[in-house]
N, CA, C and O of each residue as an XYZ file, in Angstrom:
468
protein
N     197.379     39.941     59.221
C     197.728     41.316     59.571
C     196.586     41.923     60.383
O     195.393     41.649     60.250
N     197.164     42.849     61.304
C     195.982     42.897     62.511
C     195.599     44.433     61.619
O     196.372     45.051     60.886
N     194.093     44.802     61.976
C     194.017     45.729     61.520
C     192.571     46.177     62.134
O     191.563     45.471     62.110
N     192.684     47.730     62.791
C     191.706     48.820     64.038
C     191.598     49.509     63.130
O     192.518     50.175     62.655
N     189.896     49.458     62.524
C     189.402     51.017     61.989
C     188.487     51.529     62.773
O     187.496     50.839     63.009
N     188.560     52.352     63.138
C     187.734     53.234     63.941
C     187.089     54.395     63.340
O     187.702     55.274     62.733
N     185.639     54.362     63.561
C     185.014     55.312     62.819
C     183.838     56.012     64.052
O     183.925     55.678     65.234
N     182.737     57.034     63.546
C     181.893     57.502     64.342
C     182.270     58.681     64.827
O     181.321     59.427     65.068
N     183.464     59.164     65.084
C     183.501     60.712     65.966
C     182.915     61.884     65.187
O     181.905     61.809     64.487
N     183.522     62.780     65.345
C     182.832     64.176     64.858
C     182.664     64.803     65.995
O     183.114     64.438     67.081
N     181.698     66.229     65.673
C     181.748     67.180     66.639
C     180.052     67.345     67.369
O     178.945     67.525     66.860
N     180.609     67.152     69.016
C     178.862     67.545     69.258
C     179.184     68.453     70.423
O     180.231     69.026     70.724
N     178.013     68.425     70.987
C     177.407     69.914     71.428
C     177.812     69.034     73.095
O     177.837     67.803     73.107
N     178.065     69.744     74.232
C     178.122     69.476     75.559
C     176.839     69.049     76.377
O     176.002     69.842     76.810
N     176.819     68.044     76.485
C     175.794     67.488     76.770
C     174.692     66.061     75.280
O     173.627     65.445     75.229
N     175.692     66.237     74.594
C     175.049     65.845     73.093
C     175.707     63.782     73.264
O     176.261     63.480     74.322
N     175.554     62.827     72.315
C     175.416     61.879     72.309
C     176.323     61.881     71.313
O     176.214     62.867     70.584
N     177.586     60.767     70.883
C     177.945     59.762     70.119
C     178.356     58.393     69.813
O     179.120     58.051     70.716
N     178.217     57.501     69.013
C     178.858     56.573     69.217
C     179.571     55.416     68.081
O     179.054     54.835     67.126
N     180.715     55.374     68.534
C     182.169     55.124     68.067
C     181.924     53.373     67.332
O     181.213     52.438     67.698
N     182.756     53.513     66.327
C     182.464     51.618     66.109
C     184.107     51.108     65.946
O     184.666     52.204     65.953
N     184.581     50.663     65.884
C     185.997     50.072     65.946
C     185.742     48.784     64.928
O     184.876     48.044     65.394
N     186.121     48.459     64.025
C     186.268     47.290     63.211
C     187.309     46.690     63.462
O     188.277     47.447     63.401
N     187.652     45.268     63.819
C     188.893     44.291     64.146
C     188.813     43.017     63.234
O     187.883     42.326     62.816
N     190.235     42.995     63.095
C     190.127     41.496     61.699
C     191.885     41.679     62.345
O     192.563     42.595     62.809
N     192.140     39.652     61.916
C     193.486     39.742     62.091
C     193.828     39.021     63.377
O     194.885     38.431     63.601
N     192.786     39.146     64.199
C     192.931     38.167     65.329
C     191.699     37.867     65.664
O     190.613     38.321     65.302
N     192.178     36.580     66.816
C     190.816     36.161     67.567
C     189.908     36.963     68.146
O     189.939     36.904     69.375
N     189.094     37.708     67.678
C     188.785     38.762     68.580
C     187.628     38.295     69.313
O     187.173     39.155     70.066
N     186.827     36.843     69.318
C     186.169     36.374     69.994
C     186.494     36.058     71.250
O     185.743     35.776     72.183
N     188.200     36.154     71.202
C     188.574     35.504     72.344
C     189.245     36.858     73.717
O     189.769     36.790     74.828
N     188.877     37.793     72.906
C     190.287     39.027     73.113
C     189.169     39.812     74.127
O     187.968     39.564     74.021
N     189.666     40.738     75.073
C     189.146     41.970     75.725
C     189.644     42.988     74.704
O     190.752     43.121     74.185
N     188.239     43.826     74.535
C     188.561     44.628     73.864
C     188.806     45.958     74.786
O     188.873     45.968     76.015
N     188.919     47.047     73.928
C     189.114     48.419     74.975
C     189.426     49.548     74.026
O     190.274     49.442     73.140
N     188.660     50.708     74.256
C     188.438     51.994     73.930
C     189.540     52.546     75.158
O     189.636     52.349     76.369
N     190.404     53.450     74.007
C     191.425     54.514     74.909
C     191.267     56.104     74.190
O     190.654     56.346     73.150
N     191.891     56.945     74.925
C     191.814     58.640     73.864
C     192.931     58.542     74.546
O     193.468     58.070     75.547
N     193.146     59.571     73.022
C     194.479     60.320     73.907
C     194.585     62.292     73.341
O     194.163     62.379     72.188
N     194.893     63.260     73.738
C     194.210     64.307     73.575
C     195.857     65.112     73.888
O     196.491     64.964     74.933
N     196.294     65.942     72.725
C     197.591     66.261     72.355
C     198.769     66.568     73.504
O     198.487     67.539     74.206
N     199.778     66.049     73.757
C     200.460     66.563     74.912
C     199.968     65.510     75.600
O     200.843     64.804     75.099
N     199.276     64.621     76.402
C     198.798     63.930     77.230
C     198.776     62.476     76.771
O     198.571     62.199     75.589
N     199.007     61.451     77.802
C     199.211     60.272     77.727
C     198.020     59.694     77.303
O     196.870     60.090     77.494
N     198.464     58.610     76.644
C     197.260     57.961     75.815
C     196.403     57.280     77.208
O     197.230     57.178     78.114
N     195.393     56.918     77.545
C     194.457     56.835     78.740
C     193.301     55.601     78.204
O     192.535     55.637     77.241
N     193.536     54.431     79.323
C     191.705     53.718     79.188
C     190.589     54.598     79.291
O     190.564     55.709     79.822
N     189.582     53.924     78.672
C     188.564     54.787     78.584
C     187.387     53.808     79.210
O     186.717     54.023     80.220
N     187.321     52.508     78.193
C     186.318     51.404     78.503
C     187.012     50.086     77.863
O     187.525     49.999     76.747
N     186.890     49.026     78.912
C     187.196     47.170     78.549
C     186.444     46.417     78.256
O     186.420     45.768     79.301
N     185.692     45.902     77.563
C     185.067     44.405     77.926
C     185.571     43.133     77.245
O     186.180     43.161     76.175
N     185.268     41.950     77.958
C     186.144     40.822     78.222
C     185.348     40.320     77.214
O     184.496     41.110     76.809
N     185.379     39.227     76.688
C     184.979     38.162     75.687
C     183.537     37.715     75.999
O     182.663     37.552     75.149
N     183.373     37.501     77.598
C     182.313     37.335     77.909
C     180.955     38.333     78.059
O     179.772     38.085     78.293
N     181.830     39.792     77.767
C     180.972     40.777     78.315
C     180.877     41.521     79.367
O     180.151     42.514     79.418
N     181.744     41.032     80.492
C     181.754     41.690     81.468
C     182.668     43.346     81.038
O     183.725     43.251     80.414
N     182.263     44.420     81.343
C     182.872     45.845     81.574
C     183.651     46.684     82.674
O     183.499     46.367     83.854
N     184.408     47.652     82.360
C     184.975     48.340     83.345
C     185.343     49.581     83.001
O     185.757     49.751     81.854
N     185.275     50.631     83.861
C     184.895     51.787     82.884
C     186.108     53.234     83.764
O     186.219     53.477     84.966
N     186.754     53.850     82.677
C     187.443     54.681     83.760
C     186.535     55.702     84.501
O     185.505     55.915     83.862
N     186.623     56.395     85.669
C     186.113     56.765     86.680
C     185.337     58.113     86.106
O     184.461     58.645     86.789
N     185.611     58.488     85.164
C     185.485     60.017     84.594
C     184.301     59.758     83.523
O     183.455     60.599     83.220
N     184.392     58.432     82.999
C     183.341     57.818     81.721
C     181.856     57.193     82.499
O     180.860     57.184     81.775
N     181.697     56.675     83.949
C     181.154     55.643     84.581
C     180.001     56.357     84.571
O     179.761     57.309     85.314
N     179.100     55.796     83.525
C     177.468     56.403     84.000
C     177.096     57.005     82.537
O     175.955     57.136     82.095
N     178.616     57.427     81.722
C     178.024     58.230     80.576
C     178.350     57.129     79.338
O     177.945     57.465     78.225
N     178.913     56.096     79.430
C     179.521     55.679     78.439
C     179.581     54.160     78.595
O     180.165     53.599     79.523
N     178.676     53.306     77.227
C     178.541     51.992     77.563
C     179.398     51.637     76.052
O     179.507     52.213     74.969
N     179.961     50.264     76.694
C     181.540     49.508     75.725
C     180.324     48.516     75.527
O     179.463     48.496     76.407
N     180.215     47.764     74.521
C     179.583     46.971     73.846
C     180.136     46.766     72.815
O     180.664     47.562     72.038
N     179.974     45.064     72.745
C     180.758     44.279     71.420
C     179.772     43.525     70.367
O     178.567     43.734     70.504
N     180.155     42.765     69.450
C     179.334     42.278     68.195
C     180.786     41.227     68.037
O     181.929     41.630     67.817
N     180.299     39.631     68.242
C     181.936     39.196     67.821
C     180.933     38.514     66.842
O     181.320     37.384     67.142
N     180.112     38.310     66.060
C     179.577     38.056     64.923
C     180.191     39.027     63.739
O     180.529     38.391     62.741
N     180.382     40.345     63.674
C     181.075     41.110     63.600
C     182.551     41.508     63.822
O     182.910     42.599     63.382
N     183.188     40.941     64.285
C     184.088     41.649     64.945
C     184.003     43.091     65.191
O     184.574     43.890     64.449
N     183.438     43.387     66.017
C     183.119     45.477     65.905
C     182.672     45.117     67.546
O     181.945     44.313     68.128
N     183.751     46.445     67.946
C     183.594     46.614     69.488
C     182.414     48.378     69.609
O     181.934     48.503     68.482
N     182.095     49.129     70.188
C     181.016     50.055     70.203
C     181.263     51.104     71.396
O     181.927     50.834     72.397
N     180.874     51.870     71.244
C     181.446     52.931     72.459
C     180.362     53.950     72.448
O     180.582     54.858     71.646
N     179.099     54.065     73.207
C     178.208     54.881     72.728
C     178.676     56.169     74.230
O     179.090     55.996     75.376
N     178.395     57.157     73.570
C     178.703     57.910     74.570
C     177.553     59.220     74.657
O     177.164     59.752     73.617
N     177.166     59.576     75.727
C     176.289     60.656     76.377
C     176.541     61.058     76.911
O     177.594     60.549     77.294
N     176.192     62.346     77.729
C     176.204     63.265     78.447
C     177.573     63.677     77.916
O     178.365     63.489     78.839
N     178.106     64.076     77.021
C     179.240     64.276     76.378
C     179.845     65.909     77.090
O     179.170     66.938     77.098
N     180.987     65.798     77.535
C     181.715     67.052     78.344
C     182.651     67.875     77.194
O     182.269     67.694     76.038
N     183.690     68.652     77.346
C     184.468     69.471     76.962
C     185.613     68.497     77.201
O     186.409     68.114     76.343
N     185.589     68.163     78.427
C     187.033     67.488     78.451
C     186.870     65.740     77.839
O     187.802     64.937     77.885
N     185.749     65.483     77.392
C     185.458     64.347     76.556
C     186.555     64.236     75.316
O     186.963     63.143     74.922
N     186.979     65.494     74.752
C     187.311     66.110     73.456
C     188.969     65.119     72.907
O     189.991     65.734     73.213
N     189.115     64.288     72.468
C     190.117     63.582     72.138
C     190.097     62.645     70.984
O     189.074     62.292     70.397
N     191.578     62.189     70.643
C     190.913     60.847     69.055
C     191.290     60.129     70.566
O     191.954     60.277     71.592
N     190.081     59.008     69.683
C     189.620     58.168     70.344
C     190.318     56.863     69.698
O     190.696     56.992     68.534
N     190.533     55.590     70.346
C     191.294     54.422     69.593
C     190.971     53.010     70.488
O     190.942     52.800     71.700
N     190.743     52.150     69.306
C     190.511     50.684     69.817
C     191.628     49.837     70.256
O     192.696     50.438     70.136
N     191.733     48.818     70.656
C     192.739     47.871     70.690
C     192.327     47.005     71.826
O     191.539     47.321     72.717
N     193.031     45.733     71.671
C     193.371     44.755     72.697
C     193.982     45.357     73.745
O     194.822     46.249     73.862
N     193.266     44.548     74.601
C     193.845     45.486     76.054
C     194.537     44.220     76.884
O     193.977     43.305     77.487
N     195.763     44.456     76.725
C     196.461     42.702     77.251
C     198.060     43.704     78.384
O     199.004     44.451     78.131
N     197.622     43.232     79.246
C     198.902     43.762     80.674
C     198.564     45.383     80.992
O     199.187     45.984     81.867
N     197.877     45.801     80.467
C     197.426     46.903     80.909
C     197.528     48.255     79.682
O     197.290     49.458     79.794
N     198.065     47.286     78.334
C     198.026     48.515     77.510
C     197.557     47.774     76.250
O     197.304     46.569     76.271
N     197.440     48.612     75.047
C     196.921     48.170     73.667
C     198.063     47.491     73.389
O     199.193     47.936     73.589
N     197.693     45.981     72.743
C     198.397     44.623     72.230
C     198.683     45.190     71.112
O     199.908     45.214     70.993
N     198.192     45.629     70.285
C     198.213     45.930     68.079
C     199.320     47.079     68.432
O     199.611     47.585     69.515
N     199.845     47.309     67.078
C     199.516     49.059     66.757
C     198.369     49.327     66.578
O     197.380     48.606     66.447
N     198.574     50.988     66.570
C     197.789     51.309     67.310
C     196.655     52.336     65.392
O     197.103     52.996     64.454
N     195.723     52.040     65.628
C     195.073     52.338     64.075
C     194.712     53.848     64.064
O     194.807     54.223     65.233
N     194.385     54.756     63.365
C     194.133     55.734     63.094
C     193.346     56.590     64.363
O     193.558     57.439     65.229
N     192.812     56.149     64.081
C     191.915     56.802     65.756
C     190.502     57.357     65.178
O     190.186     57.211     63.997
N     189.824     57.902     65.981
C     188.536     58.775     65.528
C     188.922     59.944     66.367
O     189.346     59.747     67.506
N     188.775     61.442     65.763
C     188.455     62.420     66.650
C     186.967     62.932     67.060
O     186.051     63.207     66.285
N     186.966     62.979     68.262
C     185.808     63.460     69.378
C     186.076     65.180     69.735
O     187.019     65.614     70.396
N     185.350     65.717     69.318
C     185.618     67.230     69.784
C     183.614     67.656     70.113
O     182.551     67.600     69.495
N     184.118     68.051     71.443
C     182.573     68.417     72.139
C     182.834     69.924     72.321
O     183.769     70.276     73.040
N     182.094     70.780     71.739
C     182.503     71.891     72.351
C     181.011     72.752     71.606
O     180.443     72.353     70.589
N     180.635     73.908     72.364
C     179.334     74.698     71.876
C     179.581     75.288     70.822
O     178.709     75.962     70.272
């Protein structure tokens, strides 16, 4: 049974630092691209950050510079550290396999991210 816990959000300040941990069990996840998505009420669930098995990253255009995807497959735990944190940062945040262009699992609880002064 596949199973995304996602932990780490909470509330910070604009301009403030967090970072997200995703726990995965249930599949190969040595073998899997992982990927951080939000989705923020009314609005389509959205990539955020990918990385491939090997490590390589890709980052959506709005995250690029503030936000590094890092994995642990000793662990299974994918990582999402995030800085320079905005207002429109503000969403639950959610792990998953990222296979054809969307999350492979259901989809696990999420973490909420709320940045605001």
């Amino acid at each position: 049974q596949v199973q995304l816990v996602e932990s780490g959000g909470g509330l910070a300040q604009p301009g403030g630092s967090l970072r997200l941990s995703c726990a995965a069990s249930g599949f190969m996840f040595n073998f899997a691209v992982m990927a951080w998505y939000r989705q923020d009420p009314g609005k389509q669930r959205e990539l955020v950050a990918a990385i491939t098995s090997g490590g390589g990253t890709d980052y959506a255009g709005s995250v690029k510079g503030r936000f590094t995807i890092s994995r642990d497959n000793a662990k299974n735990t994918v990582y999402l550290q995030m800085n320079s944190l905005k207002p429109a940062d503000t969403a639950v945040y959610y792990c998953n396999v990222h296979l054809l262009g969307r999350g492979r699992y259901p989809w696990g609880q999420g973490t909420q991210v709320t940045v605001s002064s």
